[in-house]
N, CA, C and O atoms as a DFTB+ gen file, in Angstrom:
524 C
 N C O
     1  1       6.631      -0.071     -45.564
     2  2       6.100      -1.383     -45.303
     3  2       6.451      -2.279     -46.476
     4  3       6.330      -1.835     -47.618
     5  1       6.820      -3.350     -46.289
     6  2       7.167      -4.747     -47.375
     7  2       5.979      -4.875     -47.780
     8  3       4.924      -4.682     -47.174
     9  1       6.209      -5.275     -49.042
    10  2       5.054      -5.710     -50.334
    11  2       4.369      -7.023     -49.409
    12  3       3.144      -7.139     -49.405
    13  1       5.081      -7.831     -48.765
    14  2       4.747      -8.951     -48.069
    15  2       4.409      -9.026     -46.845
    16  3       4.369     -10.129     -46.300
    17  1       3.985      -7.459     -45.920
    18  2       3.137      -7.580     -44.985
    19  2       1.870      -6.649     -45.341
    20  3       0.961      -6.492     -44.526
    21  1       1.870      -6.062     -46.570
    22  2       0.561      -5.314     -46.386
    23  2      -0.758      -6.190     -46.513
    24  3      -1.819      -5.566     -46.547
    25  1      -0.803      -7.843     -46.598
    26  2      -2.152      -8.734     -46.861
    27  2      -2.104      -9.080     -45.241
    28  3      -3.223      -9.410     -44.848
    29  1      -1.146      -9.089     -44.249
    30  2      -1.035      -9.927     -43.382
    31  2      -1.381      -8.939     -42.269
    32  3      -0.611      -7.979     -42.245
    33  1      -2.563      -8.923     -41.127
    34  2      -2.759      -8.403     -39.804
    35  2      -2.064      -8.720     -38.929
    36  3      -1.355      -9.716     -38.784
    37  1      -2.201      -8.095     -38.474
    38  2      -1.146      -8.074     -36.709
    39  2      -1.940      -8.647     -35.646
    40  3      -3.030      -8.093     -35.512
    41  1      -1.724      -9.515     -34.924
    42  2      -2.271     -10.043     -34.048
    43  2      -1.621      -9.755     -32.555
    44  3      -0.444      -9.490     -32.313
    45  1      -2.990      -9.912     -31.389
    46  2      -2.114      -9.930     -29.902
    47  2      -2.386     -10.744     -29.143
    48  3      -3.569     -10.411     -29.071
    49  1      -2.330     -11.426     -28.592
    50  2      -2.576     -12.232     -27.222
    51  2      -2.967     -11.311     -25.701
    52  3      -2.193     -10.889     -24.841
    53  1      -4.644     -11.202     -25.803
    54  2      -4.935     -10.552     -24.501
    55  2      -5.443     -11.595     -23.722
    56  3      -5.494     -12.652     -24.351
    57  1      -5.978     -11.683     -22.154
    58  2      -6.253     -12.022     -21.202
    59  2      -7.935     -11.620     -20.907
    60  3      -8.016     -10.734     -20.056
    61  1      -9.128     -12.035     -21.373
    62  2     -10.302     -11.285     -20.888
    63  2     -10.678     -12.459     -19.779
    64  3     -10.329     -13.638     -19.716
    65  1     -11.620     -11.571     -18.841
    66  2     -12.339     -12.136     -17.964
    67  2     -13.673     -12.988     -18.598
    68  3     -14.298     -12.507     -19.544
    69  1     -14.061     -14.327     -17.979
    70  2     -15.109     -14.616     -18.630
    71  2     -16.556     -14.363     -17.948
    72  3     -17.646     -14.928     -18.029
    73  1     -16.056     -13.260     -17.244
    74  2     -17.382     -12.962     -15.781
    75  2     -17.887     -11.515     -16.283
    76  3     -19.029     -11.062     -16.360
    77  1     -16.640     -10.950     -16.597
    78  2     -17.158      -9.611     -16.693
    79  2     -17.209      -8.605     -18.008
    80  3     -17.967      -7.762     -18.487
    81  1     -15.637      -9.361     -18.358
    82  2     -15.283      -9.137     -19.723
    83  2     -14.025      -7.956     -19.502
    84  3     -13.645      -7.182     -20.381
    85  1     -13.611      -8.015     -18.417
    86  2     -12.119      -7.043     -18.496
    87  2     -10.988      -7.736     -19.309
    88  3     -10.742      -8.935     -19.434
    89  1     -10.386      -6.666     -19.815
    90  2      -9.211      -7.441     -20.776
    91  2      -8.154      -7.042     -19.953
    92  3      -8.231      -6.073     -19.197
    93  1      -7.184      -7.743     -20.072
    94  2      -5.600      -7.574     -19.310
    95  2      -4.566      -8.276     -20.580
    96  3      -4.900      -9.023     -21.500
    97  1      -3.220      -7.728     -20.238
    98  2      -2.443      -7.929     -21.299
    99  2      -1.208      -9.257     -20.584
   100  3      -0.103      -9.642     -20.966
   101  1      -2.158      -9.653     -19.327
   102  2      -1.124     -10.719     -18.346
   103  2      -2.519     -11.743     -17.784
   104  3      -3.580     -11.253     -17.400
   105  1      -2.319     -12.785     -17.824
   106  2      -3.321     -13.355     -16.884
   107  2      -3.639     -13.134     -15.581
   108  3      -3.067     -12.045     -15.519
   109  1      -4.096     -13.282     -14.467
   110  2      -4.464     -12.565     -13.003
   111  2      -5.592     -13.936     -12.742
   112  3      -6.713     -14.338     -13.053
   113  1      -4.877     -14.141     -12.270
   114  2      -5.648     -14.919     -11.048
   115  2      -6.904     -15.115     -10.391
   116  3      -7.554     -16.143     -10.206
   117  1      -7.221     -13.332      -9.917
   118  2      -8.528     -13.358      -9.785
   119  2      -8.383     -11.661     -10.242
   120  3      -7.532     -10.778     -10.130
   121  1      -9.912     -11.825     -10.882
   122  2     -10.517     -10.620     -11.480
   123  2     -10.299      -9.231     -10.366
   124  3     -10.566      -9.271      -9.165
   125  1      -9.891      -8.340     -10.921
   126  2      -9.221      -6.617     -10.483
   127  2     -11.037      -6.243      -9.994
   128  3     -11.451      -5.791      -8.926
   129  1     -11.750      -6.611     -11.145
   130  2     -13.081      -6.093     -11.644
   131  2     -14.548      -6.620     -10.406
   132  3     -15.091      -6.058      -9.454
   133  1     -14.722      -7.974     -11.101
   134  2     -15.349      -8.523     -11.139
   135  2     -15.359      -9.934      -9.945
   136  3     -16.220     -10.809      -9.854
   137  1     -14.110      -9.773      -9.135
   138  2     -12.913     -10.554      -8.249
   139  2     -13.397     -12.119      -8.030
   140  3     -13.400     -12.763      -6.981
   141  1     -13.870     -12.588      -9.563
   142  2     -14.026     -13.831      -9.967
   143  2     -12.131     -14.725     -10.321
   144  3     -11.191     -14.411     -11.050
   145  1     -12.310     -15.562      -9.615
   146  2     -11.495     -16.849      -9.446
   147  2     -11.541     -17.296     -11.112
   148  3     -12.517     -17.457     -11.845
   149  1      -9.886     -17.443     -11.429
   150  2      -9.455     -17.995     -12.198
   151  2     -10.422     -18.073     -13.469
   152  3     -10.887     -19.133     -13.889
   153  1     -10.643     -16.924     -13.979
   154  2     -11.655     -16.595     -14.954
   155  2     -11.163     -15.953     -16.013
   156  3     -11.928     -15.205     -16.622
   157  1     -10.094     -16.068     -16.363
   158  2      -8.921     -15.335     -17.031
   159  2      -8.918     -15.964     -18.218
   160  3      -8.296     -17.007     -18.017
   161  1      -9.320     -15.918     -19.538
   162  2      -8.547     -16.764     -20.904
   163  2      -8.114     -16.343     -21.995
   164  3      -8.679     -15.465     -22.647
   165  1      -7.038     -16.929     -22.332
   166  2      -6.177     -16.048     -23.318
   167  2      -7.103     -16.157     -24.356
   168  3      -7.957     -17.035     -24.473
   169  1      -6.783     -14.752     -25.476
   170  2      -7.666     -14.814     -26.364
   171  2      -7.027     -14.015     -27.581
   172  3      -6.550     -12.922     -27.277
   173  1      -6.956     -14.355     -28.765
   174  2      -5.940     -13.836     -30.028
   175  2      -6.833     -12.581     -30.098
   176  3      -8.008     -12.477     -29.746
   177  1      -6.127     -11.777     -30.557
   178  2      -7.440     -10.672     -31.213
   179  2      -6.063      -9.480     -32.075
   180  3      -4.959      -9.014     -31.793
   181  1      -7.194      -9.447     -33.378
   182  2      -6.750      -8.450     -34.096
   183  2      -6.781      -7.265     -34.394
   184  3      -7.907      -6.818     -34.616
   185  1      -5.341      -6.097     -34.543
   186  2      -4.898      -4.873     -34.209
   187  2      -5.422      -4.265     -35.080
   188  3      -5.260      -5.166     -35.903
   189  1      -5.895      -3.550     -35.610
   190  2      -6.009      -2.546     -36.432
   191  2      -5.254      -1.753     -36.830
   192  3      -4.566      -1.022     -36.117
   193  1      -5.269      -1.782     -38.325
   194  2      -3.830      -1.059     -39.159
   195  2      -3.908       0.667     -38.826
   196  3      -2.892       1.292     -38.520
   197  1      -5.274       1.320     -38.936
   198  2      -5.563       2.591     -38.845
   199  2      -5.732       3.046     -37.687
   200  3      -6.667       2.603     -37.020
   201  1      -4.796       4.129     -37.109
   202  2      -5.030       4.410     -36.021
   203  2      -6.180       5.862     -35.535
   204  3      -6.124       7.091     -35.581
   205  1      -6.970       5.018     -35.169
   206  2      -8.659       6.109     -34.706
   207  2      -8.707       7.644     -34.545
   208  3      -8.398       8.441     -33.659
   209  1      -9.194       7.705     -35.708
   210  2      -9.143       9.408     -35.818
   211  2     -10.120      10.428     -35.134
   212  3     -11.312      10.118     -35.141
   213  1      -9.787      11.491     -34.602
   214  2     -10.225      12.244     -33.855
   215  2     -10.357      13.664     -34.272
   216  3      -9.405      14.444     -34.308
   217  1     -11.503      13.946     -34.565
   218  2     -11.755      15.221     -35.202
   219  2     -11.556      16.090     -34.263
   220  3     -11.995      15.937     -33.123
   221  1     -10.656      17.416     -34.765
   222  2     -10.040      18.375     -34.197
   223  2     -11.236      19.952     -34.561
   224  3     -11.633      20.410     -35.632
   225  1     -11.379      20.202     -33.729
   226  2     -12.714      21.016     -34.084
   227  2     -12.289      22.671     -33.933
   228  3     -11.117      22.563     -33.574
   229  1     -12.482      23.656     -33.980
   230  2     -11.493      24.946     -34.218
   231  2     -11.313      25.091     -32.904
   232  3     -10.163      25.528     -32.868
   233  1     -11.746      25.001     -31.607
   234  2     -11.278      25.099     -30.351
   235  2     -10.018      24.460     -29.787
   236  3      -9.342      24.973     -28.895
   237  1      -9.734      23.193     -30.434
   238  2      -8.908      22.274     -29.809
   239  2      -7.979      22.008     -30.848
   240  3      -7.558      20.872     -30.632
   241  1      -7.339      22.566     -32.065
   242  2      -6.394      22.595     -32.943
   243  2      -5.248      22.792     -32.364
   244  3      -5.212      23.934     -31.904
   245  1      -3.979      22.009     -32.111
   246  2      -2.815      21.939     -31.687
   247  2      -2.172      23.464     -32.820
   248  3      -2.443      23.740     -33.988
   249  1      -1.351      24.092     -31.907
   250  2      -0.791      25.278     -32.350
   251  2       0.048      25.592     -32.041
   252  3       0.428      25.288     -30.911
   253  1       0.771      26.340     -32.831
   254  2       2.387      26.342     -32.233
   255  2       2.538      27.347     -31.222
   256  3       1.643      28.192     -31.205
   257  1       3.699      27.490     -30.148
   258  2       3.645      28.061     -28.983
   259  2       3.150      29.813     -29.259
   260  3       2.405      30.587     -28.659
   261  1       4.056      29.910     -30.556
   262  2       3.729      31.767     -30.598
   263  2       2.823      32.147     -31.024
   264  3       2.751      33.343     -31.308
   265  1       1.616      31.165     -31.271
   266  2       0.402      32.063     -31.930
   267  2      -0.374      31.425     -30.723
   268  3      -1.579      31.620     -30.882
   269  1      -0.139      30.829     -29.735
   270  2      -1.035      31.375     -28.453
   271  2      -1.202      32.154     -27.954
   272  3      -0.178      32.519     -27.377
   273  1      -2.532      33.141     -27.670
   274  2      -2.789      34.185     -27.461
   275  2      -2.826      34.077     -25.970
   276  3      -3.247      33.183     -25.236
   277  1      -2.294      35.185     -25.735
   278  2      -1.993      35.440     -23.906
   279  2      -3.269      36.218     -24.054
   280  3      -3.706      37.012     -24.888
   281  1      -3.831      35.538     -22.600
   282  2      -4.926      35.888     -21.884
   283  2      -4.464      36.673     -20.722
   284  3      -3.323      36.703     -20.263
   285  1      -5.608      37.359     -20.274
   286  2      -5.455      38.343     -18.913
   287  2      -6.488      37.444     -17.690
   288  3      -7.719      37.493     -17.687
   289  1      -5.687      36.695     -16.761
   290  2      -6.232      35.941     -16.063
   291  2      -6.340      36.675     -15.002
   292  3      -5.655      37.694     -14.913
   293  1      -7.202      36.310     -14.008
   294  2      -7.427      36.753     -12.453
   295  2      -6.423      36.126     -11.864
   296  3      -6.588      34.920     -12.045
   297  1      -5.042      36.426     -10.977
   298  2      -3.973      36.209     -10.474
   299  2      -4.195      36.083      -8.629
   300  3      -5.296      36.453      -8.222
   301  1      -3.374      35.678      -7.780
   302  2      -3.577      35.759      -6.893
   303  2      -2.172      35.863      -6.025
   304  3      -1.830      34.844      -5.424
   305  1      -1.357      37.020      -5.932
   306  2       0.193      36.987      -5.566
   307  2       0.241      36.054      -4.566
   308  3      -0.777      35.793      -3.925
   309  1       1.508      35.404      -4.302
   310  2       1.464      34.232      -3.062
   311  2       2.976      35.203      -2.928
   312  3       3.470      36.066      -3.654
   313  1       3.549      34.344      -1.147
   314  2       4.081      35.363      -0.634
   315  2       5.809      35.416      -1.015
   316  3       6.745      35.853      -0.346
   317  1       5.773      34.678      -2.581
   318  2       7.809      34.541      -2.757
   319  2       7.232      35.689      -4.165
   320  3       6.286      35.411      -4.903
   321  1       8.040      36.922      -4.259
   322  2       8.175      37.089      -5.230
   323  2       8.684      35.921      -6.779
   324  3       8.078      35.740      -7.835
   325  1       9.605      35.513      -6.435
   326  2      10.147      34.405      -7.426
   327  2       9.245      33.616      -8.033
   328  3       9.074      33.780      -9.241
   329  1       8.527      32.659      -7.364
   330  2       7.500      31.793      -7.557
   331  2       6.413      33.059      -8.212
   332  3       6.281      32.860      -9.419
   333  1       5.643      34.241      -7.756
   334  2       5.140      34.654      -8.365
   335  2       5.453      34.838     -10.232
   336  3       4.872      34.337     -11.195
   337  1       6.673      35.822     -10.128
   338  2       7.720      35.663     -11.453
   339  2       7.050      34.401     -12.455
   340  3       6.223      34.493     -13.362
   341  1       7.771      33.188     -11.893
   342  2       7.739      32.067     -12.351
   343  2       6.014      32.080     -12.887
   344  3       5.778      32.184     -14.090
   345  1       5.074      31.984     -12.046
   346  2       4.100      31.430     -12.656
   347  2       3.391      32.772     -13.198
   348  3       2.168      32.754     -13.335
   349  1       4.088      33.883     -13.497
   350  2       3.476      35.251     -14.824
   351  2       2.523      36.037     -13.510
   352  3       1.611      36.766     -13.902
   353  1       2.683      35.925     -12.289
   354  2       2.544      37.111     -11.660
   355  2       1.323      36.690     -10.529
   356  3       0.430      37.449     -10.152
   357  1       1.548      35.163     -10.061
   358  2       0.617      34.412      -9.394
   359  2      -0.417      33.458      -9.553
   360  3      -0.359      32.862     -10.629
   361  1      -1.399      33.118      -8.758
   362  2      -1.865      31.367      -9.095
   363  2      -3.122      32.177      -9.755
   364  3      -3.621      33.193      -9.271
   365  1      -3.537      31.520     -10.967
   366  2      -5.059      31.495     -11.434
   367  2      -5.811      30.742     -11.028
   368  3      -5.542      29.547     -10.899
   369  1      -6.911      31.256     -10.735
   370  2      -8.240      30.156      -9.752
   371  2      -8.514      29.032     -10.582
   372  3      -8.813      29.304     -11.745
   373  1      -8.472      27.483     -10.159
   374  2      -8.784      26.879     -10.724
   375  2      -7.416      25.784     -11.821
   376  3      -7.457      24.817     -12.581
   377  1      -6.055      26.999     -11.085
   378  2      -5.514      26.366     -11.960
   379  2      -4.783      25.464     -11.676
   380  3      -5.003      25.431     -10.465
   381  1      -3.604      24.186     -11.969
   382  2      -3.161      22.979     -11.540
   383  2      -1.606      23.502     -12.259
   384  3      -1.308      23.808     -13.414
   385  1      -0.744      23.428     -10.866
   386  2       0.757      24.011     -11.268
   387  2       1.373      21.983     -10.722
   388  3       0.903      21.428      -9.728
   389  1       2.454      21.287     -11.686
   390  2       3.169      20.867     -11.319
   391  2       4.452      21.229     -11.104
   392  3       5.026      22.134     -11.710
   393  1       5.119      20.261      -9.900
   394  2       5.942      21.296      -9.075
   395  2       6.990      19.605      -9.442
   396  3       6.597      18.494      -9.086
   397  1       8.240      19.855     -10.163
   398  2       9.511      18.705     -10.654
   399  2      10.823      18.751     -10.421
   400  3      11.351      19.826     -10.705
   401  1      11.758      17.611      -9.835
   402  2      13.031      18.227      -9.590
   403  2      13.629      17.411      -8.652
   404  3      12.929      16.997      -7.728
   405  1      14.705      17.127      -8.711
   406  2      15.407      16.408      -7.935
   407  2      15.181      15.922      -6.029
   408  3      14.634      16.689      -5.237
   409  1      15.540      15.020      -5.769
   410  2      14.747      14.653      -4.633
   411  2      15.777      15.601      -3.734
   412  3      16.949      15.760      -4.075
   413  1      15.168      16.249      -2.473
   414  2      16.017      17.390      -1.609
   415  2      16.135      18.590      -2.150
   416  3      17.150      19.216      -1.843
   417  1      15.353      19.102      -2.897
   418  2      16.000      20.375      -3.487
   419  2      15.073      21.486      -2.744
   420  3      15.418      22.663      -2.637
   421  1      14.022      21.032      -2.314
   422  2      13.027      22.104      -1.157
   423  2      11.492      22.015      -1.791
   424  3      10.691      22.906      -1.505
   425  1      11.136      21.007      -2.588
   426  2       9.865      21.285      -3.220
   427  2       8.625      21.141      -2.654
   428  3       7.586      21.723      -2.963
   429  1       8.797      20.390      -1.876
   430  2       7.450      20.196      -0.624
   431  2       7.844      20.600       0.474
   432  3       7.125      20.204       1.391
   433  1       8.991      21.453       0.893
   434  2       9.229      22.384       2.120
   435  2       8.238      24.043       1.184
   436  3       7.248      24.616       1.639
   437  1       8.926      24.354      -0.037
   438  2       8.416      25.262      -0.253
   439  2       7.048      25.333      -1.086
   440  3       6.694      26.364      -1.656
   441  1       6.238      24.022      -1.105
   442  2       4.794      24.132      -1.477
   443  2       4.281      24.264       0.198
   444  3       3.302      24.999       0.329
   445  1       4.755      23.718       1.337
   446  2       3.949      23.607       2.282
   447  2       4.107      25.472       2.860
   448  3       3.270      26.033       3.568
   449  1       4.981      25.913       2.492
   450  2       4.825      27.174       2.736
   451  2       4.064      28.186       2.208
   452  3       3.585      29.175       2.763
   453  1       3.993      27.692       0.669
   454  2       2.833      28.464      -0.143
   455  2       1.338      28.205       0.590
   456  3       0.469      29.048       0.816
   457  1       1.327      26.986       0.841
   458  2       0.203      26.448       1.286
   459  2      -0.403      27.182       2.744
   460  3      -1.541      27.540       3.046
   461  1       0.727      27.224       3.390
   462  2       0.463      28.159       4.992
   463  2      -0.307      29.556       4.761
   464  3      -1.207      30.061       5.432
   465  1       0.312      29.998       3.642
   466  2      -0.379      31.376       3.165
   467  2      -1.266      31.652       2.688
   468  3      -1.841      32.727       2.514
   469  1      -1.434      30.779       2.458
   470  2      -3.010      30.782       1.642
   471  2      -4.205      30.767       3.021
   472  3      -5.192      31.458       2.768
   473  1      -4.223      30.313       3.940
   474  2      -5.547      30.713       4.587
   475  2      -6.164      31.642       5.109
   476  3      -7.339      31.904       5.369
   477  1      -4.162      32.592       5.344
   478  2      -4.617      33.721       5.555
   479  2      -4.840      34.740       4.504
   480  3      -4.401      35.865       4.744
   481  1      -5.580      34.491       3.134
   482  2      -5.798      34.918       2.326
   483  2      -7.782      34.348       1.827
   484  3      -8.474      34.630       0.848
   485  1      -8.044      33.514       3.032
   486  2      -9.053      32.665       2.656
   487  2      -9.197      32.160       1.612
   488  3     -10.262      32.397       1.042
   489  1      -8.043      31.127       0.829
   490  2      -8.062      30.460       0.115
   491  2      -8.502      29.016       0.512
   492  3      -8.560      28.727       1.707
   493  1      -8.834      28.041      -0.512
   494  2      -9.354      26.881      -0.380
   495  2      -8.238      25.847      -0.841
   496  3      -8.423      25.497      -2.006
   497  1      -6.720      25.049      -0.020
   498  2      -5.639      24.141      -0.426
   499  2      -5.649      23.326      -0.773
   500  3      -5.420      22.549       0.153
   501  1      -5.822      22.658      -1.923
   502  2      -5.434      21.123      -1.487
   503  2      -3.779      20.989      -2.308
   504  3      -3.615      21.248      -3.500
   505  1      -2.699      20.544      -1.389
   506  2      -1.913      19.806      -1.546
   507  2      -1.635      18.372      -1.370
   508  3      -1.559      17.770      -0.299
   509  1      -1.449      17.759      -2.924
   510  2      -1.132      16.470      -3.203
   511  2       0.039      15.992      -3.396
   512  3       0.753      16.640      -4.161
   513  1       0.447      15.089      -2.956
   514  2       2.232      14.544      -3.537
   515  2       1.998      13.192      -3.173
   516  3       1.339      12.534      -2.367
   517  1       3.196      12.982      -4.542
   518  2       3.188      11.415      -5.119
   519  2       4.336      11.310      -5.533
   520  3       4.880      12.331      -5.955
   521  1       5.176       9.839      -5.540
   522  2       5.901       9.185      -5.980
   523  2       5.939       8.383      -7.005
   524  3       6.963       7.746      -7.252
């Protein structure tokens, strides 16, 4: 940092509502929130140099990949060997797999198939997809 910005703050130009008090970084017309008419006013406000620290407590300490300790989870085989493979020998209850990859390559042909199998296993599905 220059000798000649460490006296000087950083400033931004936000957008708050004067109804509700939502901030936006664009003016809007009418409130997202509060869906008050033309209640929008720009307003300077200053950044803060320090960015907000967050105490890391011994549970939640970022760690490098090889001193994560492999756990022995409750598994549930689904019916592709491969996909089993892939996710270390089937789905853990509870757990959230994203599924990435080029558009056409079979990824929601072959989740809706995982998905078929599952009831006759009395499992509980939900499949989601988004763009």
């Amino acid at each position: 940092m220059k000798s000649s910005e460490r006296g000087k703050s950083k400033f931004k130009n936000v957008f708050i509502c004067q109804q509700c008090g939502k901030e936006s970084l664009k003016w809007l017309g009418r409130c997202p929130d509060c869906q008050a008419w033309n209640s929008f006013v720009e307003t300077r406000v200053t950044l803060s140099r320090a960015a907000p620290s967050r105490p890391y407590s011994s549970g939640n300490r970022p760690q490098e990949l090889s001193q994560v300790e492999k756990g022995d989870f409750l598994r549930f085989p689904l019916g592709f060997a491969e996909v089993n493979q892939v996710l270390g020998g089937g789905l853990v209850p509870g757990s959230l797999v994203l599924v990435g990859g080029e558009p056409g390559i079979g990824k929601s042909t072959l989740l809706l198939q995982i998905s078929a199998m599952m009831p006759d296993n009395n499992k509980a599905v939900a499949y989601l997809s988004g763009e």
